[in-house]
N, C-alpha and C positions, 0 to 999 in steps of 0.2 A: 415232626411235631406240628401241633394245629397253629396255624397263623393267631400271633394276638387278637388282630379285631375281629374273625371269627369267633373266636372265646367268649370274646365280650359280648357280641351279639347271643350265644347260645347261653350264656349266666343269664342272662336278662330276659332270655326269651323264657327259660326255668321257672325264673322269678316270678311271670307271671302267669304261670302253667299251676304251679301248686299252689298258691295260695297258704303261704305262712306268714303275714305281715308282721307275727307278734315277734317273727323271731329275729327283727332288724330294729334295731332305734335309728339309725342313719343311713340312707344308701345314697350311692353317689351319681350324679347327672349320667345317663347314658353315654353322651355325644361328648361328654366332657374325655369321658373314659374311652371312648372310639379314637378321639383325636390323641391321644397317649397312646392304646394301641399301635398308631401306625408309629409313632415316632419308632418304639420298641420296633415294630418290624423292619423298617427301613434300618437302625440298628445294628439287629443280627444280615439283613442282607448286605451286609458292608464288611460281615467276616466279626465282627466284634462278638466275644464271648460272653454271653445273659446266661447262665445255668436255670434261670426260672422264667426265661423268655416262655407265651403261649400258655402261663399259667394266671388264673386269678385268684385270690384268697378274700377270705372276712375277720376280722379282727375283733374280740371281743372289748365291749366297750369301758374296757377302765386301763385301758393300753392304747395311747396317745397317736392319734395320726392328725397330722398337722393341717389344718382349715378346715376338722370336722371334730363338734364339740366333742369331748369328755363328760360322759352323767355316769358312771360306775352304776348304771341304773335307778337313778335318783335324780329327775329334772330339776331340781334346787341345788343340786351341788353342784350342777354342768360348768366349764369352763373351756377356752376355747384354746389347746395347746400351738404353740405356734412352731413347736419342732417336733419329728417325728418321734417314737420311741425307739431308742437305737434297734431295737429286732427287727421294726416296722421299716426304718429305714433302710436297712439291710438287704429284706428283702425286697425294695423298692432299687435298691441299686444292681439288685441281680436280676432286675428284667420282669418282676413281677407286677399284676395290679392290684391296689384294694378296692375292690365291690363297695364297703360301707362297714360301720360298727352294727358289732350284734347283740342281743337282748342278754343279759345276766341275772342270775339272785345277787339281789343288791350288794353292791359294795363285795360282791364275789364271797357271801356268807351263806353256803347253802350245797346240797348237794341233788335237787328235786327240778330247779327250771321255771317254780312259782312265784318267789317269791320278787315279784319286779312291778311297778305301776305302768309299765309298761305292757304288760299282760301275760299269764300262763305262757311259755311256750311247748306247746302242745310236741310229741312225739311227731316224725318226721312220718310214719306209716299205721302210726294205730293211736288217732284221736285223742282220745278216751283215758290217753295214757300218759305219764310225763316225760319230757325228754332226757330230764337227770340234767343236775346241775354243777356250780354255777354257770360253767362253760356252755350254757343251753344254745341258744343259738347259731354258735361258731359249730357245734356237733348237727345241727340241723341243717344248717346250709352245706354242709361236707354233704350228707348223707344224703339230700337231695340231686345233689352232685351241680347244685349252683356254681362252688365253689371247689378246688381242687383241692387245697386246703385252708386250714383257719386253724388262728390263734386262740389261745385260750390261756387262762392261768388256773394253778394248782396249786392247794396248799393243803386241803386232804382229800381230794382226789377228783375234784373237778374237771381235769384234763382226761380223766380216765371212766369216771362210771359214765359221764355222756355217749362216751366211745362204746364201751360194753354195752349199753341199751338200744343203740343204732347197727352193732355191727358193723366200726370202723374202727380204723387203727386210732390209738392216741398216744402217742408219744412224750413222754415227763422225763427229761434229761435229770442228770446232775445237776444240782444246785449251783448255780452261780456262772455253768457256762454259759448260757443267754443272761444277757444281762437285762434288770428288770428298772433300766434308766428310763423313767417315761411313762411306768406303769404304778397306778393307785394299789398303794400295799392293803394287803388284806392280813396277814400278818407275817411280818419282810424277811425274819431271818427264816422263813419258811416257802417261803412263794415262790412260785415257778412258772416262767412260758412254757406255755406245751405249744404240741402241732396234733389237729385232726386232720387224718385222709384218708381216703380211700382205697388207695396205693400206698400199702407199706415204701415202695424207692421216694414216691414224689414229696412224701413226709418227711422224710431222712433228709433228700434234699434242701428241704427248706430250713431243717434245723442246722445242716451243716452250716449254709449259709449266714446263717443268725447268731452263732457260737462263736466267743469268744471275746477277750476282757474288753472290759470299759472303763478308764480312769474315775466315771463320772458315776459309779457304782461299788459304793461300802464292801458287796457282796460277793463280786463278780470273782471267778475263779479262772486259772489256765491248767492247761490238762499237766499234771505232774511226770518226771521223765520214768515212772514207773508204768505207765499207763499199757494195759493189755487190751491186746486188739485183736484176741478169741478165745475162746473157751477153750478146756482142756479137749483133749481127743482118748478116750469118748468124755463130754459132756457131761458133768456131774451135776444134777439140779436133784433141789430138795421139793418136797409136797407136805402140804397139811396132813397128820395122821387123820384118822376116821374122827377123831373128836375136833379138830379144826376144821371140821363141815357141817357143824352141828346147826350152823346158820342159815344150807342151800335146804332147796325143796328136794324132793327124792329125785325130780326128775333132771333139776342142776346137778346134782351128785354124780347121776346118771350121765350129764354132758361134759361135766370134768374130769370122770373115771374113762370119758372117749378120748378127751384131751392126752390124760395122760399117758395112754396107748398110742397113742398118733405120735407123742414126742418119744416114748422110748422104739419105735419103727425106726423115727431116723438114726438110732445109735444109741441115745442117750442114757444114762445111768440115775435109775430114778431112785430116790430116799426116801419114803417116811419121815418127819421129825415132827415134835411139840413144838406148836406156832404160837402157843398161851402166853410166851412172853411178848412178841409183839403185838400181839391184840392187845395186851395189858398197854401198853406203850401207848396206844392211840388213844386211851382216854384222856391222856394226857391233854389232850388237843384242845378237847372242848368241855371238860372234867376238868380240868385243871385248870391252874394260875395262870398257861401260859396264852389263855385266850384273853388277858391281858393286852397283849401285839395288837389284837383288834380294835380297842379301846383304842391307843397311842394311836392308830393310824386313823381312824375317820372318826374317833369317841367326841371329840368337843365339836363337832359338826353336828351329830345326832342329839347333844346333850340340847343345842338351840332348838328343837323339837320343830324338827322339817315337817310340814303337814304330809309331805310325800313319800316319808318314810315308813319302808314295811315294819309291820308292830310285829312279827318274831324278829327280824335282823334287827333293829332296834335293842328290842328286852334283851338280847346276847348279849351287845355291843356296850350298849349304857350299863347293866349289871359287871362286866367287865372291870368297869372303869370304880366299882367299887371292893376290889380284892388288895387285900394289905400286900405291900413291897415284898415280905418273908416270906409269905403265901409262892410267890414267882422265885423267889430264891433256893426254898425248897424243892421245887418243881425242876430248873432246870438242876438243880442237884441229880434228882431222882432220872429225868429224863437221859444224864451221862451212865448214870449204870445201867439205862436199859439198849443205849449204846452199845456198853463194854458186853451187855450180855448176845444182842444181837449180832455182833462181831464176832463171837466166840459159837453164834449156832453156824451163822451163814461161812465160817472159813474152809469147811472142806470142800463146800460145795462152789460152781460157777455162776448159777442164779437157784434162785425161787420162784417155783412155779403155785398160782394164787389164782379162786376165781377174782376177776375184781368188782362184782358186788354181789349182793344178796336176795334180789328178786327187782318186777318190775310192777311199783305201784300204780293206783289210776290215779286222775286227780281230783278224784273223790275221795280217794284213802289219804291224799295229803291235805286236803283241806280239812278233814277230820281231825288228824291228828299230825299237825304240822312236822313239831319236833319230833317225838318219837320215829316215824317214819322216815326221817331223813337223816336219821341218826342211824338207823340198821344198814343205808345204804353205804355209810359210811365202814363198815366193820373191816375188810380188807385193804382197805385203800390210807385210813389215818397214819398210820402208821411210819407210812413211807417217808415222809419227809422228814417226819421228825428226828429218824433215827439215818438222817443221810443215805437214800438208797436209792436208785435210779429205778423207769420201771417202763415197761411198755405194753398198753393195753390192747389185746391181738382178740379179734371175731372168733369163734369158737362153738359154733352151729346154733343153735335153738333150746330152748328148754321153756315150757310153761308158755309158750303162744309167743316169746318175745325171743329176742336173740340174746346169745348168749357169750359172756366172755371173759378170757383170760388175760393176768397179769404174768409179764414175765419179769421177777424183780432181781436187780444187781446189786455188789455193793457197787459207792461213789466211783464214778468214771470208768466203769467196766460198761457203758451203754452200746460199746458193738454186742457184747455179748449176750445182749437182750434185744439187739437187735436182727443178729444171727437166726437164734432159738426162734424168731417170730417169722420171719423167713422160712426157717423147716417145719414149720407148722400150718405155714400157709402156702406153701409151697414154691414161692413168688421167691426169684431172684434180686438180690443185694450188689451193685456195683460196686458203689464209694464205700468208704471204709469213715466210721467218727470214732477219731478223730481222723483230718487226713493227715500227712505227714510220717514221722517214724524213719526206723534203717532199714534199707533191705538189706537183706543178706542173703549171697549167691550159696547153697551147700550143690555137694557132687555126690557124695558119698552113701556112709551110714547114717547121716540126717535124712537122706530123702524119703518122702511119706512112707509108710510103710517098712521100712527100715529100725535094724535095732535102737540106733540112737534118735530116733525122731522126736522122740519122749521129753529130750532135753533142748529142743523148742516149746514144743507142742506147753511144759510147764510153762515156761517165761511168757507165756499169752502170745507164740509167736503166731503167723494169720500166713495161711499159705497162699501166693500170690502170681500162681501160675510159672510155666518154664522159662528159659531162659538157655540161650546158644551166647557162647564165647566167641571174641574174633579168632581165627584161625592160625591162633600162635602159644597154643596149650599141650603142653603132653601130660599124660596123667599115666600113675604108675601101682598097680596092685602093692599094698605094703604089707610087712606082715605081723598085722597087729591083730589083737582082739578084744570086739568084732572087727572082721576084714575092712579096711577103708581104703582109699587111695587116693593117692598122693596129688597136686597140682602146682605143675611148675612150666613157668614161661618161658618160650623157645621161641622165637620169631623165625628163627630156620628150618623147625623140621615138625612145629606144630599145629596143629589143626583145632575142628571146632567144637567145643565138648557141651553136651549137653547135659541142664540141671535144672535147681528147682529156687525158686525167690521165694523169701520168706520177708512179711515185714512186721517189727519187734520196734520195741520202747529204746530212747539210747540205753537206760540203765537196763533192763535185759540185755542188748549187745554187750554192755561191757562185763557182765557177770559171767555171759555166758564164752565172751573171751578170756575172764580169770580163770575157768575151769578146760580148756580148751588143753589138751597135753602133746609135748614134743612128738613128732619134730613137724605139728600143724600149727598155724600160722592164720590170721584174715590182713590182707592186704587189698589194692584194688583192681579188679580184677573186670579188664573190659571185653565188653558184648560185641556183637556182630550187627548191632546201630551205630556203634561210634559210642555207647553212652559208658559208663561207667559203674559198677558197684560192689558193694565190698564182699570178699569172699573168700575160699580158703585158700593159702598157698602151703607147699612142704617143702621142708630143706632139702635144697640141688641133692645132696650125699645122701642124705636116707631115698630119697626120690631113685636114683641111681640103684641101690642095692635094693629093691625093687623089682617085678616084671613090669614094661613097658605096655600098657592097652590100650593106648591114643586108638591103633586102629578102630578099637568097638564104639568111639564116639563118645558112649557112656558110660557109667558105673551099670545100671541095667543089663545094658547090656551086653558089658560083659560076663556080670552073675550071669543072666541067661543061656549063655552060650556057655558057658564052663558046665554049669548044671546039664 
């Protein structure tokens, strides 16, 4: 890995190689930040564990870092926070640094990168063009590769059309695992940290690291013991029918009919379905009462009529604050059935496959016509939060001179599984696992991949997690069931070291899938050939016994192999 104060010297030498000033409101002293470097390196040379040592990121600015103001893109609103914002700190205790806050559409209302007194922030590679918003800057300094990654926030798809316009990963977790203590709501029971990178692993990283509750957060979620950590095998993802593209140019059509070739190569089972209901759902956002949130959160600020405020985020915000109480009562009424209806499309399937926007304007087409243009960008992307769904926005080649990209969307806490699918698609290798944690569980048998029974993991979101040798005190025994399994039981006298396969599962998947588990197999704990321990299958000594005995072949393989 690169030495921090190398890092720091090459962000800064970036910084002043391309020339994007607009798209920082704050950067931080050099020297200030070299001397932080080394502390971090001397650090990690002492053996101590930083998972984000050697990296730096930018923060978008209405997400609090401590002795560098807060303007949510509004120098009249600026205030000077004096604790971090727990995601910020997070990753400040995992070894990372922040460069500086970055340029936003005000108050994080917008999905275009203009609208800030701060200035345009112009596209990272083609001027002329915007960089998509609100998360403009934090997408620009990724894409420039200033920064390794950067914060952003979401609420209808800020953490993601930036991404699709640059051709970089953007990552929008579940609601509430990053907690959003420290960050200017834009409308809260909807808002979300994201992470831009470059590197699908280095983005993961940073959100692992930022994930999870905070007392000091209404919002904040922990992962449920249902939680699946992979898709089925094969992978069942749905797609827009032909009428849910009625929005791309022929030649995006063209780049998501490649997409979606590329994803069923790797295995995947791809569906058609009608996406008309949640398109219908997104207007909710900014159609509906529930653009209220925006009002509650920064309205009696704008209502003081800040000379600095942009006149679209404004007229949003303050018209907001004039919608009757029943108007929002209605709304989220309507907004629970479109819920119940989106649960009911998305249950067969593992994820949803989406472009995640609908072209790449200039900013000449958004100065013309503010609203309207920034409202088509939003067509695939509104939706997401409102109706609890996770999503990850993954590069996806070129279309119409700009790059091109895809959403991979889950339900609530299924985010490996959106994180997987963007990995097979971009071919780039996944280590960590989000969540971490979970049971392993040792199989030998007719679980192993491939195998008849593997099925009844593979449903429970079980995540295959590489082999695993028993210490040297196992016999295993052909039984004769069907399909053929066999049996394991511990002998310290006369047994040896079997090999299998780790799997790791939710507690409540292990236990369901021990209620359905049938005599005379067993999970107990069953130790490796490190010394460590985990849970796995045992069989009763007596069935085990009237049995043939095939310790010899090591494995269940191999002994199929050899009998075949």
């Amino acid at each position: 890995m690169t030495g921090t104060t190398d890092r720091v010297r090459e962000a800064f030498r970036l910084l002043r190689e391309t020339g994007r000033p607009e798209a920082w409101i704050t950067l931080r002293d050099e020297q200030d930040l070299l001397l932080e470097a080394k502390l971090v390196d001397e650090r990690t040379a002492t053996g101590e564990h930083l998972p984000l040592a050697g990296t730096v990121f930018a923060v978008k600015d209405n997400i609090d870092v401590a002795g560098l103001p807060t303007t949510a893109g509004c120098p009249s609103y600026a205030y000077s926070p004096e604790r971090n914002a727990t995601a910020v700190a997070r990753l400040l205790d995992a070894g990372a640094l922040c460069l500086g806050k970055t340029n936003l559409d005000q108050f994080a209302t917008g999905l275009v990168g203009t609208r800030s007194p701060y200035g345009a922030v112009r596209h990272a590679f083609q001027p002329d063009k915007i960089s998509g918003g609100s998360s403009s800057g934090s997408a620009v300094a990724v894409a420039l590769g200033i920064a390794d990654f950067a914060l952003g926030t979401d609420t209808a798809g800020s953490g993601r059309v930036p991404a699709a316009l640059h051709g970089i990963f953007g990552l929008k977790p579940t609601l509430g695992l990053i907690p959003t203590t420290g960050v200017v709501p834009a409308a809260r029971s909807y808002d979300c940290v994201t992470v831009f990178g470059r590197s699908l692993a280095t983005a993961q990283r940073a959100l692992r690291v930022m994930t999870g509750p905070d007392p000091a957060d209404p919002g904040s979620r922990t992962w449920p013991a249902t939680t699946r950590y992979a898709a089925a095998n094969p992978a069942r993802v749905a797609v827009p029918d032909a009428a849910g593209l009625v929005h791309l140019t022929p030649e995006a059509r063209k780049a998501f009919a490649t997409t979606i070739e590329r994803l069923r190569g790797t295995g995947a089972e791809i569906t058609p379905v009608d996406t008309a209901p949640l398109l219908e759902a997104a207007g909710l956002l900014y159609e509906g009462a529930l653009v209220a949130e925006r009002h509650a959160a920064v309205g009696a600020f704008l209502e003081s009529g800040p000379a600095d405020a942009d006149p679209v985020v404004a007229d949003i915000i303050r018209s907001a604050g004039r919608l009757p109480a029943h108007a929002l009562a209605t709304d989220l009424d309507r907004l629970a059935r479109h819920r119940a209806t989106a649960t009911a499309l998305l249950s067969p399937f593992d994820a949803l496959l989406m472009p995640t926007t609908t072209r790449h304007p200039t900013l000449a087409e958004v100065a013309a016509d503010p609203v309207e243009v920034n409202s088509r960008l939003g067509v695939y992307t509104n939706f997401v939060n409102l109706l609890d769904l996770a999503a990850v926005a993954v590069p996806a080649g070129a279309a119409d001179g700009s790059p091109f990209g895809v959403s991979i969307i889950t339900r609530a806490f299924d985010d490996q599984t959106a994180l997987d699918l963007a990995a097979a698609l971009t071919g780039e290798s996944i280590v960590d696992v989000y969540p971490d944690g979970g049971t392993d569980l040792a199989v030998f048998g007719a679980h192993l991949r491939g195998r008849p029974l593997n099925h009844q993991l593979t449903d429970l979101g079980a995540r295959y997690a590489g082999t695993v040798r028993t210490a040297p005190e196992y016999r295993m025994a052909a039984l004769p069931t069907e399909p053929p399994k066999p049996g394991i039981v511990r002998d310290t006298t006369h047994g040896a070291s079997l090999t299998g396969e780790r799997w790791t599962l939710s507690p409540a998947a292990l236990g369901t899938f021990l209620a359905r588990l049938p005599a005379p197999l067993s999970l107990g704990p069953i130790r490796l050939d490190d010394g460590s321990q985990v849970t796995g299958f045992h069989c009763d000594p007596v069935a085990a016994a009237e049995g043939t005995d095939i310790t010899r072949y090591g494995s269940w393989t191999a002994y199929l192999e050899r009998r075949t």
